[in-house]
KEPA-710642 format. One line per 2 residues: number of its first residue (from 1); their letters; for each residue x, y, z of C-alpha. Coordinates in nm, 4 decimals, m for minus. Layout:
KEPA-710642
NUM> a> X:Y:Z  ...
END
This chain:
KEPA-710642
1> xx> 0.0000:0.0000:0.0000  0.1402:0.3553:m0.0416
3> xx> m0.0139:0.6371:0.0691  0.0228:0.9994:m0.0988
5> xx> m0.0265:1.3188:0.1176  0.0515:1.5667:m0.1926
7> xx> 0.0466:1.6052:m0.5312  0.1542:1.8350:m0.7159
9> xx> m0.0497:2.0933:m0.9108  m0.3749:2.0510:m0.5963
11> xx> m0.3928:2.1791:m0.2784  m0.2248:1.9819:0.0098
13> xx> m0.4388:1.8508:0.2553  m0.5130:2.0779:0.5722
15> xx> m0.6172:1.7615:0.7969  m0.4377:1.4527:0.8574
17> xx> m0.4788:1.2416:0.5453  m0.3784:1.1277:0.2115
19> xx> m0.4769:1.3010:m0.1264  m0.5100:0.9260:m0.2623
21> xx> m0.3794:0.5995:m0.1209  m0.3189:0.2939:m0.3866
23> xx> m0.3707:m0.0392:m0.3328  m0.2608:m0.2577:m0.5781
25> xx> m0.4121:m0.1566:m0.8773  m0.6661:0.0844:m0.7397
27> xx> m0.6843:0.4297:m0.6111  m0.8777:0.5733:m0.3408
29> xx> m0.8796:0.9157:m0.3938  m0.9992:1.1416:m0.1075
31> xx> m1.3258:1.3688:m0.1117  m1.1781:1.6545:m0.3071
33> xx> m1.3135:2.0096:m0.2556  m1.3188:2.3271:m0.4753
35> xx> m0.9472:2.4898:m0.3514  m0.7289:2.6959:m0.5905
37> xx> m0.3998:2.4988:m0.5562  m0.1828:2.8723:m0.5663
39> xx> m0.4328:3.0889:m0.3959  m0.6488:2.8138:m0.1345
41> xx> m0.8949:3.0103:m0.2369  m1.2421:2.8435:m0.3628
43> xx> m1.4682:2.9654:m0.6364  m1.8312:3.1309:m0.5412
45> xx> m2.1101:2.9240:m0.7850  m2.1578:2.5940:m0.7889
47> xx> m2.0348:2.5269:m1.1305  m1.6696:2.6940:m1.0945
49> xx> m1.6338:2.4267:m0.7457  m1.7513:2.1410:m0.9672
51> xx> m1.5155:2.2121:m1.2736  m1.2198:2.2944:m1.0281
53> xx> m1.3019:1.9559:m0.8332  m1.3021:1.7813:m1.1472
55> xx> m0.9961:1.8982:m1.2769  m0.8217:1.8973:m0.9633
57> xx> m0.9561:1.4982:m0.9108  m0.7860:1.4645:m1.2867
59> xx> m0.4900:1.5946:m1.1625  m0.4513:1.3475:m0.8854
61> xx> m0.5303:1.0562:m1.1015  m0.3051:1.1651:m1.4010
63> xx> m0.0179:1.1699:m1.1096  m0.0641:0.8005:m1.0576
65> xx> m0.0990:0.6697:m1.3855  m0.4797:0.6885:m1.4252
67> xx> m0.7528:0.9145:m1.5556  m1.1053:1.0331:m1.5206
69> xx> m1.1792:0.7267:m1.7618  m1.0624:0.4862:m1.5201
71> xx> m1.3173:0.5936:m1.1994  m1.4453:0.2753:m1.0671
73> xx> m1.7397:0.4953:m0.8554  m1.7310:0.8338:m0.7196
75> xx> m1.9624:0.9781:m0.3776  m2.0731:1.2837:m0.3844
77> xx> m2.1826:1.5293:m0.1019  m2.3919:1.8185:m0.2373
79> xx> m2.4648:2.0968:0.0293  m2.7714:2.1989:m0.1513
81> xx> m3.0088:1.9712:m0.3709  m3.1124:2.2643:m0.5875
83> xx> m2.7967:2.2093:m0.7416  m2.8990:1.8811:m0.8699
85> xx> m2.9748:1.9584:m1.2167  m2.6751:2.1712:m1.2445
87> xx> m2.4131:1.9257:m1.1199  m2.5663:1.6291:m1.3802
89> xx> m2.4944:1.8777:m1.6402  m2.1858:1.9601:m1.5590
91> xx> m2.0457:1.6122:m1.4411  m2.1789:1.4665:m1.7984
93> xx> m1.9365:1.6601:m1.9905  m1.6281:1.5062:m1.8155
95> xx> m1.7566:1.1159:m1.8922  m1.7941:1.0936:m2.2060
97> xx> m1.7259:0.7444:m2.2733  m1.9802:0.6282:m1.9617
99> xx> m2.0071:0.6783:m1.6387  m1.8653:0.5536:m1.3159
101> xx> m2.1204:0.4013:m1.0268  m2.2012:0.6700:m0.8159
103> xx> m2.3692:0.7841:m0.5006  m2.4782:1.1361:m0.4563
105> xx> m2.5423:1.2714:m0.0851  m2.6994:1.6016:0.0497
107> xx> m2.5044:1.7137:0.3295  m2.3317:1.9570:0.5525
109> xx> m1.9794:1.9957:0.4359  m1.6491:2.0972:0.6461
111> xx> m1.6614:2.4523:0.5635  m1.9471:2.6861:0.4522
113> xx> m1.8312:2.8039:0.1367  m1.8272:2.4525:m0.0359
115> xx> m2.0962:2.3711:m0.2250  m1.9738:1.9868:m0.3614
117> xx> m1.7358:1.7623:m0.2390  m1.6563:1.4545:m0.4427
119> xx> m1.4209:1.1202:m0.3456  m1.3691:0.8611:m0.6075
121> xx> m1.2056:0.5117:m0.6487  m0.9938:0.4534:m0.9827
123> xx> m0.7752:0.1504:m1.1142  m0.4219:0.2173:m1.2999
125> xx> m0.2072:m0.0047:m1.4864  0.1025:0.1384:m1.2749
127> xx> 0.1321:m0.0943:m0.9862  0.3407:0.1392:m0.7032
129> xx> 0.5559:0.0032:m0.4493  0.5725:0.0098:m0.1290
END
C-alpha cells in the first residue's frame, strides 16, 4: 500500500490524510473540494467548485498513472439539492465514454463556502511500491 499526502499541481491537505492511497491496482482518492492549488482560495457558484473539483480529481489521477476514464465509482456530497440539475450537467461533460457508479449525498460539508465535495475510487495499470 502507499499512501500519498501531496500532489503536485492541488492543494495539500489541511487535515491529517492522504490526497489518494493505492492499493494494488486501485486508487482511493480522497473527497476533493473546490481549492485553488496557488491561492487556497475556492470559487463562489456551484459550477466553478464542480469544474475545479473535477480537474483537480484529474490531476490526482493523471499523477498516478490513471484518468477520469478509469473511476471505478465516485460519492458525492452536495450541500444543496437545488444544485442537482446543475451538477448532472456539468459532471456529464467530463464522462464521455460512460459513467462511473455513483452515489450522490446532500449534506453539511467541512466549511461553509463549499458547495460539492466529491471522493472517487480509480484503477491504474502502474502498480506502485511500497
Amino acid at each position: 500500500m502507499k499512501k500519498f499526502e501531496k500532489v503536485d499541481g492541488v492543494p495539500a491537505p489541511r487535515a491529517p490524510y492522504s490526497s489518494y492511497t493505492q492499493v494494488g491496482n486501485l486508487i482511493f482518492v480522497a473527497g476533493q473540494v473546490a481549492m485553488e492549488p496557488q491561492t487556497q482560495e475556492t470559487p463562489k457558484s456551484f459550477a466553478e467548485q464542480l469544474h475545479l473539483i473535477l480537474k483537480n480529481l484529474k490531476t490526482i489521477l493523471e499523477s498516478a498513472g490513471s484518468s477520469l476514464e478509469n473511476i471505478l465509482k465516485t460519492t458525492v456530497f452536495l450541500k444543496d439539492l437545488s444544485n442537482y440539475a446543475e451538477y448532472n450537467e456539468i459532471y456529464r461533460q467530463y464522462f464521455k465514454n460512460g459513467f462511473p457508479a455513483r452515489s450522490t449525498v446532500i449534506a453539511d460539508l467541512v466549511h461553509e463556502d463549499f458547495l460539492i465535495e466529491i471522493e472517487a475510487i480509480a484503477w491504474t495499470t502502474e502498480i506502485q511500491s511500497s
